[in-house]
Structures are given as structure tokens and as C-alpha cells.
N, C-alpha and C positions, 0 to 999 in steps of 0.2 A: 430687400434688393431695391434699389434706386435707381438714379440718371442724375448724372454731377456737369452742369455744364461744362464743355470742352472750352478752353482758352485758344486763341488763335495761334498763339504760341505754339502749343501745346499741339494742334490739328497741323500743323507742318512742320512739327520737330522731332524730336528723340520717339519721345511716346508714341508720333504715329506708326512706328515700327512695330509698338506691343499691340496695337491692335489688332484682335483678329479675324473681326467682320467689320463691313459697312454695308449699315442697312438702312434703307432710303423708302420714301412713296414715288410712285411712279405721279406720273400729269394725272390728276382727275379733274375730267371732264363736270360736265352738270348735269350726266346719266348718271355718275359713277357714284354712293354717297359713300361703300366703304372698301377698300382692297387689301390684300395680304402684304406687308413689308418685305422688299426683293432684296437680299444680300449682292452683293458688288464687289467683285476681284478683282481688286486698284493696289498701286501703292500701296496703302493705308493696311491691305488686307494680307497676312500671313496663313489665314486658316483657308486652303482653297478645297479641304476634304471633308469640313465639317458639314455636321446634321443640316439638315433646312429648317427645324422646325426647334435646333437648341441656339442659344445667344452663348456665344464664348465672354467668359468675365473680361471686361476690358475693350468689350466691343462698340463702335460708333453708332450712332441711330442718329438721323437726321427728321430733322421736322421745318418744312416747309410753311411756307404763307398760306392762312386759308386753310393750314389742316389739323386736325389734333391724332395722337397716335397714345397706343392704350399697349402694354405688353399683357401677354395672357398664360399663363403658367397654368397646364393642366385644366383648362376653360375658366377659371378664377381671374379676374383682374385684379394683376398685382401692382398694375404704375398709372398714370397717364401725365403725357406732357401735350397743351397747347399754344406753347411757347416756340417760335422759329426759330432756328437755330442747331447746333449741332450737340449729340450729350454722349457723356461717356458712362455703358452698362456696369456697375458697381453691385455685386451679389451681398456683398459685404454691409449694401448702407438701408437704411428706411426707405418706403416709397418718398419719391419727391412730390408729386403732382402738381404740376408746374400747370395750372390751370388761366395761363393768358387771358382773355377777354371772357372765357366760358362763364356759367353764374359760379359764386364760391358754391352752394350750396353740392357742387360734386365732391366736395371732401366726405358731405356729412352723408350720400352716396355711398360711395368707396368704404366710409368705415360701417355700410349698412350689408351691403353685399361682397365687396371686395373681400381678398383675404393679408394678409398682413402679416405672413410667417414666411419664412424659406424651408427650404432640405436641408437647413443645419449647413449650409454654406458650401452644398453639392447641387450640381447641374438638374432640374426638373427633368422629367421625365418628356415633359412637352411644354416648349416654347413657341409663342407665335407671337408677331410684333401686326397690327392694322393699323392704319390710318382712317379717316375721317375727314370728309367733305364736312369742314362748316362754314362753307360761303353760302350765301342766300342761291337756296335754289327756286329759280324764279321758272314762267313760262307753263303753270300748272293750269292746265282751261276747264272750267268748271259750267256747266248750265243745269237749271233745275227742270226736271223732266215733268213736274206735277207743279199746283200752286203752290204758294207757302202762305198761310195766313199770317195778315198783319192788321194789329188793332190800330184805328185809328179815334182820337179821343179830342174833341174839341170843348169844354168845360163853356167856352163863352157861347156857342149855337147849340148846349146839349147834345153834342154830337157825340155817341159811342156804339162806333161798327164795328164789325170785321170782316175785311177787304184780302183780294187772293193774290200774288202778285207772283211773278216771273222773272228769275231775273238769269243772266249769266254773265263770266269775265273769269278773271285769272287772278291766285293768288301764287306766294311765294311762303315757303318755308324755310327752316334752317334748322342742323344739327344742335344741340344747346348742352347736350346732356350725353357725350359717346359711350360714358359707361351702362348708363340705361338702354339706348341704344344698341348694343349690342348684349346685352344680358335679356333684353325681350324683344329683340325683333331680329337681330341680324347672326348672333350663334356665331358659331364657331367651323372651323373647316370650309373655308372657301378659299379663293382668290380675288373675288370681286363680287360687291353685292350691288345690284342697278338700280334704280329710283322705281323702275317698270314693273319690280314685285311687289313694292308698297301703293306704288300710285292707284288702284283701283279702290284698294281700300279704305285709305285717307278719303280718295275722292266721295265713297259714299258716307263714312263719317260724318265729312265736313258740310254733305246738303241736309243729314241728318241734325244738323247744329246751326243751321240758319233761321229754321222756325224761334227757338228759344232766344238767340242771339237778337233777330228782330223785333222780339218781343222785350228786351232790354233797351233799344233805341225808342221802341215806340212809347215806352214807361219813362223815357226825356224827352215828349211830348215833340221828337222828329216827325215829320210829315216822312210818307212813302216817297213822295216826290224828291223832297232832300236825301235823300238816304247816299247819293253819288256823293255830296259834299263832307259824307261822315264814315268815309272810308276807313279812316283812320280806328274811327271808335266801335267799327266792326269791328275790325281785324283782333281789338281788345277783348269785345263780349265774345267772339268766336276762341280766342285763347281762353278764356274765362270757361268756356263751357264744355270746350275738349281739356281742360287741363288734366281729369286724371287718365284720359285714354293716351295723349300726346304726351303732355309736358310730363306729366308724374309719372308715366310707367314706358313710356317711349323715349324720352329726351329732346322731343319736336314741338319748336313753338314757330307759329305764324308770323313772316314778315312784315306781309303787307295783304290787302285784299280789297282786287277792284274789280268793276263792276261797269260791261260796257255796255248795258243796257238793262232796265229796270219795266215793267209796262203791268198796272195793274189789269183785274180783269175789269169787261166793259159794264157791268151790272156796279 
């Protein structure tokens, strides 16, 4: 089963008659990162008695700016498209995985976990369509409740300490990966999944990954005191060092991460 781009033609002509869903995401907010795909009885749509949870052959699915959407047959991900734009449900074709800006490497995803058969070209037992928040979701406030040691190494005064430092600010993450995503963290059977069930967890993660991370800046002979000017190559050593809790088994990598105050300790 597939998703075959709809032609504009094609979305206000003859065929939008044979259609007999239209299934869309709703607005997600920057609470929201993933929600169930809502059917629509428009025009478009002839099926007004069908299941909630089957896709009639022939049916429209919509994808938005800023989201990716994944079809789920029997909790297996059998499609995903990242692509805006409008598709038409095809039982009959290969997945497509129309993977927009996401990394390619979700093909090689999908053919690890995904499954990649039909019912012999009969309707699944259970269908569910979600969507995917992958705009940066920013405004994540972090502070470190304890020190975090940071070596500090000056070769021209002999200088090799280690120093305790404090810091807090905010970083921003982002969806990368929605079939990991929801194969280990987000499941199946909901209607909305909130940022407010992950976010305690990431958050200890991520002070959990500041020690090591800092210890990669301070090994490119960074002063503590610059550390604000190399926000950047945080944000890198902290992707580097959550990659298989995040990136590899999650589908979350870090956007950005800053830092609105730093203060070593006074000894």
C-alpha cells in the first residue's frame, strides 16, 4: 500500500467523487508533538458510515507544513509521507515514503522495523493515520541543580584543574525520525500525545549529558568562561552523546542550546 500524489486536477475533478475519506491533521500547537488523523465529510467524501480506524481505498490524506504523517496498519508502520501536500490512499501500490526534508536514513528505518506486505489487497483489520510535529520545538528551560565538573587545561602556565560550574537556559529540539518516534516512545491508540510526557525525561537526560559534553569542549581547549560563544558546538557534543537514547532509538535531535548564565564555583 502507498500514497500517490493527488494532481490538482485530479482534487477538484471527476475522481474527487471516488473518494471516500478525507483525512487531515488538525493545527498542532508546540504542546502537541503527535495526534490521530481526523476524517472530514466534505465534498470530497462519499464514505459518511465508515470505520474510524480503516482507510477506504481511494481515500485522501493531507499533509501540512511542518508535519509528517505515518499510516499504521495493526500497529506496524506501513507508509510515511513528509511532503505537504495532498495523496491519494492506494492499497494496491508499494509504500512511498515521501520523506521531505527528514534524514534519508528513515528508509533504511522502515525497512528495519516497518512491515512492507498488505492483506492480499483486503482492508487491515486496523488502520490509523498520525501526524507529527516536526517544527523546532523550542522554549525547553533547563537548569543544573548540582555542579557539573569542567576540566580546565592551560599547557603554557601548567595549568590542569577541575573546576564546578552551574549553568542554566533553554534548548530546542525537533521530531527527525517519526517512525522511531512512535515505535518507542509515542505507541499507538491515542489522539494526542503532549510534549509534557517526555519533557521531564529528556530534561533529566539531557543534565545527565552536560558533564561528557563539556568535557568535549573543554578537550578544544574552550575556556569555561567562552562556553556562551560555543553554543553551537554544544548543541553538537550533546547530539553526539544522547545519539543512541535520542536520535537512534527516539528520532530527537537537538536544535539549538543556550545558555543564559554560566558561573563557576568561587574556590
Amino acid at each position: 500500500m502507498g500514497l500517490i500524489k493527488a494532481t490538482v486536477g485530479a482534487a477538484g475533478g471527476v475522481l474527487a467523487d471516488q473518494w471516500r475519506d478525507y483525512i487531515y491533521g488538525g493545527e498542532m500547537n508546540a504542546d502537541v508533538l503527535v495526534m490521530k488523523g481526523k476524517k472530514r465529510t466534505s465534498r470530497r467524501s462519499s464514505n459518511t458510515d465508515g470505520e474510524d480506524n480503516i482507510i477506504s481505498n481511494g481515500s485522501i490524506v493531507a499533509v501540512n507544513e511542518g508535519q509528517a504523517m505515518i499510516i499504521v496498519e495493526q500497529g506496524k508502520v506501513v507508509d510515511l509521507c513528509a511532503e505537504p501536500g495532498e495523496y491519494v490512499y492506494d492499497r494496491s501500490t508499494e509504500p512511498s515514503l515521501f520523506t521531505g526534508n527528514l534524514s534519508q536514513s528513515i528508509k533504511d528505518v522502515f525497512h528495519r522495523i516497518g512491515r512492507r506486505f498488505t492483506f492480499g489487497g483486503d482492508t487491515g483489520n486496523d488502520q490509523r493515520v498520525y501526524y507529527f510535529n516536526t517544527k523546532e520545538i523550542v522554549g525547553n528551560k533547563y537548569g543544573t541543580p548540582g555542579a557539573i565538573p569542567f576540566r580546565v587545561v592551560d599547557r603554557r602556565i601548567g595549568l590542569d584543574v577541575d573546576i564546578a560550574v552551574k549553568c542554566f537556559g533553554e534548548y530546542s529540539y525537533r521530531i527527525t525520525d517519526p517512525i522511531l518516534f512512535y515505535t518507542h516512545v509515542a505507541g499507538n491508540d491515542f489522539d494526542e500525545y503532549r510534549r509534557e510526557t517526555l519533557d521531564g525525561q529528556m530534561k533529566s537526560e539531557l543534565l545527565m549529558a552536560l558533564a561528557p559534553a563539556f568535557a568535549q569542549l573543554s578537550a578544544q581547549r574552550i575556556d569555561y568562561t567562552e562556553i556562551m560563544a560555543h553554543t553551537f558546538e554544544l548543541a553538537e557534543a550533546l547530539n553526539e552523546v544522547l545519539s543512541k537514547k535520542w536520535r537512534d532509538l527516539r528520532g530527537i535531535e537537538i536544535v539549538s542550546f543556550g545558555i543564559s548564565n554560566i558561573k563557576a564555583n568561587e574556590e
